[in-house]
mmCIF file of the N, C-alpha and C atoms, coordinates in Angstrom:
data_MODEL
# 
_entry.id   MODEL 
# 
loop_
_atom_site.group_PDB 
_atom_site.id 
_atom_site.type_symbol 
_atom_site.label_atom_id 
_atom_site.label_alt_id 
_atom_site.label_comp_id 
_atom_site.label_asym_id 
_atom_site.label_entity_id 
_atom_site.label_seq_id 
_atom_site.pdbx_PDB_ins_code 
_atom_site.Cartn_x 
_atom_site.Cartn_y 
_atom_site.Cartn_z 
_atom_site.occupancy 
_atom_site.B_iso_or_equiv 
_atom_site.pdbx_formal_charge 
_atom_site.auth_seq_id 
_atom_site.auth_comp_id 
_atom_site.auth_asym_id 
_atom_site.auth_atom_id 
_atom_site.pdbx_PDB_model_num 
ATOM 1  N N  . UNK A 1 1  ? -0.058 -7.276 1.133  1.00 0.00 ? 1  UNK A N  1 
ATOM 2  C CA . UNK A 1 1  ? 0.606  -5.968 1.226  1.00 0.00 ? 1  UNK A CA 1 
ATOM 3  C C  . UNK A 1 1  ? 1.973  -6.013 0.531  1.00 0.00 ? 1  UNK A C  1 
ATOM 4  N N  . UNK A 1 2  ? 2.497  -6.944 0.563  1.00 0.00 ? 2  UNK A N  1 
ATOM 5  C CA . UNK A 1 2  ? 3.765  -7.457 0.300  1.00 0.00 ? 2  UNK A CA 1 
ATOM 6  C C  . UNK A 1 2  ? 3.727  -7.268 -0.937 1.00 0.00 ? 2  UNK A C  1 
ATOM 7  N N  . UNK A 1 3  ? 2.961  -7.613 -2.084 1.00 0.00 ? 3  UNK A N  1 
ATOM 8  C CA . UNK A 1 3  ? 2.662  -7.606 -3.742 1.00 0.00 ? 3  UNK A CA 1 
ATOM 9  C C  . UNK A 1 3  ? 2.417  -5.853 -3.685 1.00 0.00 ? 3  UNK A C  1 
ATOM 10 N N  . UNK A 1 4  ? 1.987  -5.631 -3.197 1.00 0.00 ? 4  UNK A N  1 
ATOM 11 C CA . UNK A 1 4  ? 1.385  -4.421 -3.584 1.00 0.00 ? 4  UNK A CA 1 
ATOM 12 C C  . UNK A 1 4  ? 2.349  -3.558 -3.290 1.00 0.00 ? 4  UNK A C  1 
ATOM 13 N N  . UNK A 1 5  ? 3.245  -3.578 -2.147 1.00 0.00 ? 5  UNK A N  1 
ATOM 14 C CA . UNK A 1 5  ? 4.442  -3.028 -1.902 1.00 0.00 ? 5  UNK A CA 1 
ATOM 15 C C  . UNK A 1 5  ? 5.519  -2.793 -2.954 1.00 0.00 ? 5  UNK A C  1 
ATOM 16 N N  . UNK A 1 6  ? 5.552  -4.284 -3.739 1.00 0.00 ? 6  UNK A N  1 
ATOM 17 C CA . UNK A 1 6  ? 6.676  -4.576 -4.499 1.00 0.00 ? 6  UNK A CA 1 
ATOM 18 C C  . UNK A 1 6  ? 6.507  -3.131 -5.979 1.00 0.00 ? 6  UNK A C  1 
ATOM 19 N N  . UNK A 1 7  ? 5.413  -2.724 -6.293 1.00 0.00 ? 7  UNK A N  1 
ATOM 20 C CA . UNK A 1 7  ? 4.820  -1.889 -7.009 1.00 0.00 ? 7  UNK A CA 1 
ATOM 21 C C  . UNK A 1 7  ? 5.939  -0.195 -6.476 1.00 0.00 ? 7  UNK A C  1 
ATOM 22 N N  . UNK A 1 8  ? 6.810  0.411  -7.129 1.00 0.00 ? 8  UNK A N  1 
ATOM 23 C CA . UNK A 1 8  ? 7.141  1.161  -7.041 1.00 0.00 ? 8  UNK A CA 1 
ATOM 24 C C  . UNK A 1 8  ? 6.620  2.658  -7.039 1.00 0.00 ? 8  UNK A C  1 
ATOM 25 N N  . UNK A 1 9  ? 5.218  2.803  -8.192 1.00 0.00 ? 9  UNK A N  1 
ATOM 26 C CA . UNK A 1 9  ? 4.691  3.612  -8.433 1.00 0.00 ? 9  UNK A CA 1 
ATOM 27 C C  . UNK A 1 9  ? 3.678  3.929  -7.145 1.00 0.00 ? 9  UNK A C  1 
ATOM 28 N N  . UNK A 1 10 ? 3.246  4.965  -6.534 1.00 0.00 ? 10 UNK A N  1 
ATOM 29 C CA . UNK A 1 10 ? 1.933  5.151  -5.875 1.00 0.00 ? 10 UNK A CA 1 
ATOM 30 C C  . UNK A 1 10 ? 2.068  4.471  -4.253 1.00 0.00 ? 10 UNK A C  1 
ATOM 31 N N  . UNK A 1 11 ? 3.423  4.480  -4.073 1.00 0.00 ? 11 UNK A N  1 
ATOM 32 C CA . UNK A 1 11 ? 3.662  4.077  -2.921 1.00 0.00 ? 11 UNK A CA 1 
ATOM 33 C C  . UNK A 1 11 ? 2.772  4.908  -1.403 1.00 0.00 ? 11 UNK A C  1 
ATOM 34 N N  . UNK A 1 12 ? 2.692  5.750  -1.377 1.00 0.00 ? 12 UNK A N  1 
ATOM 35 C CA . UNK A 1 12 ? 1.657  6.601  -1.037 1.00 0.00 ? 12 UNK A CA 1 
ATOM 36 C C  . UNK A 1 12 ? 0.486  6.423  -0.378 1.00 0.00 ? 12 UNK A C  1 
ATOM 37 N N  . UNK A 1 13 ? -0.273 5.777  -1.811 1.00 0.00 ? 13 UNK A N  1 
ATOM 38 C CA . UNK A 1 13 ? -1.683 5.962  -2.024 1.00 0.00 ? 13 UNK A CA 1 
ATOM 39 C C  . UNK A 1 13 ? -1.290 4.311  -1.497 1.00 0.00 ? 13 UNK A C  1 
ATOM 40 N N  . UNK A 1 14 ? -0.382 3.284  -1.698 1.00 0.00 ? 14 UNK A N  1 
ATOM 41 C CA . UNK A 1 14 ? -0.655 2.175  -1.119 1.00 0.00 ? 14 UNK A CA 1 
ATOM 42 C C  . UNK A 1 14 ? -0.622 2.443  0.344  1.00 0.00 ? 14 UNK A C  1 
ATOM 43 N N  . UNK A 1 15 ? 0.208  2.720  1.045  1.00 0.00 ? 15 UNK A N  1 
ATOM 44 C CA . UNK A 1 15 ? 0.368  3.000  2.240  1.00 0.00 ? 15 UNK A CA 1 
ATOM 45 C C  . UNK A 1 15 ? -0.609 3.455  2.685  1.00 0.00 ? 15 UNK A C  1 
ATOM 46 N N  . UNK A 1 16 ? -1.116 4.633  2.422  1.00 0.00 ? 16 UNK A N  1 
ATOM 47 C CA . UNK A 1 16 ? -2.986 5.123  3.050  1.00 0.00 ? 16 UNK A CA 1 
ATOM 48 C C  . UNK A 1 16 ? -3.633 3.276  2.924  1.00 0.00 ? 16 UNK A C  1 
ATOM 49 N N  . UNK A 1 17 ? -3.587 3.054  1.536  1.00 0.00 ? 17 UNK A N  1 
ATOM 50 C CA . UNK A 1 17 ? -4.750 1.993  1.677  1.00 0.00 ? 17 UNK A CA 1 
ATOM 51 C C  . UNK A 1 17 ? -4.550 0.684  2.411  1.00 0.00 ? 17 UNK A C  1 
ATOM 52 N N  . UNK A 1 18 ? -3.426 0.687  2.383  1.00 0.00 ? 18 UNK A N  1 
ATOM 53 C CA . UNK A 1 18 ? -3.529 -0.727 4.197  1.00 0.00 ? 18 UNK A CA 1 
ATOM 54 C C  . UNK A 1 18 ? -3.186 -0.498 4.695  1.00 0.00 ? 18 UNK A C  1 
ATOM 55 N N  . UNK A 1 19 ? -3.310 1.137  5.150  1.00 0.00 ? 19 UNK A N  1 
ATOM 56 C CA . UNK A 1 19 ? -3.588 1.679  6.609  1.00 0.00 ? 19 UNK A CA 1 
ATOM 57 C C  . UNK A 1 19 ? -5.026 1.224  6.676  1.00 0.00 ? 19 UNK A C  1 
ATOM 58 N N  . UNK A 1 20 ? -5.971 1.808  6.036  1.00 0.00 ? 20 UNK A N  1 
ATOM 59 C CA . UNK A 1 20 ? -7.195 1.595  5.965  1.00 0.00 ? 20 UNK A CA 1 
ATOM 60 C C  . UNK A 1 20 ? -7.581 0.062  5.932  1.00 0.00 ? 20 UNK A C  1 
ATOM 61 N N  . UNK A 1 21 ? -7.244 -0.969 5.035  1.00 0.00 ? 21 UNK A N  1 
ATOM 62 C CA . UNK A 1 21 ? -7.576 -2.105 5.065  1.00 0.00 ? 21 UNK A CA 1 
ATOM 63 C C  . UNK A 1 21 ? -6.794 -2.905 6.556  1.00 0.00 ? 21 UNK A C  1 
ATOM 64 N N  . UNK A 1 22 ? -5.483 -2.559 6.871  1.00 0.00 ? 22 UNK A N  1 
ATOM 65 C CA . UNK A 1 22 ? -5.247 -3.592 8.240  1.00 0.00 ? 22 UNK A CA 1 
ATOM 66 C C  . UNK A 1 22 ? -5.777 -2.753 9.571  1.00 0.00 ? 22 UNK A C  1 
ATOM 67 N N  . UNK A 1 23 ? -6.493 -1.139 9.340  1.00 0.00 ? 23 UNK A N  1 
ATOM 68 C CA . UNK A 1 23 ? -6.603 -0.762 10.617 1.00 0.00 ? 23 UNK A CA 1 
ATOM 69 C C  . UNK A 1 23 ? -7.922 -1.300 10.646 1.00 0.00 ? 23 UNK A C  1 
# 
């Protein structure tokens, strides 16, 4: 999550998706 965090763009669409992947 941490790498994927570091990604500025699409912060968003990351957040939905490890909602989905850690829920």
């Amino acid at each position: 999550m941490a790498q994927r965090a570091k990604r500025p763009r699409g912060q968003k669409q990351y957040k939905a998706r490890a909602k989905k992947k850690v829920a």
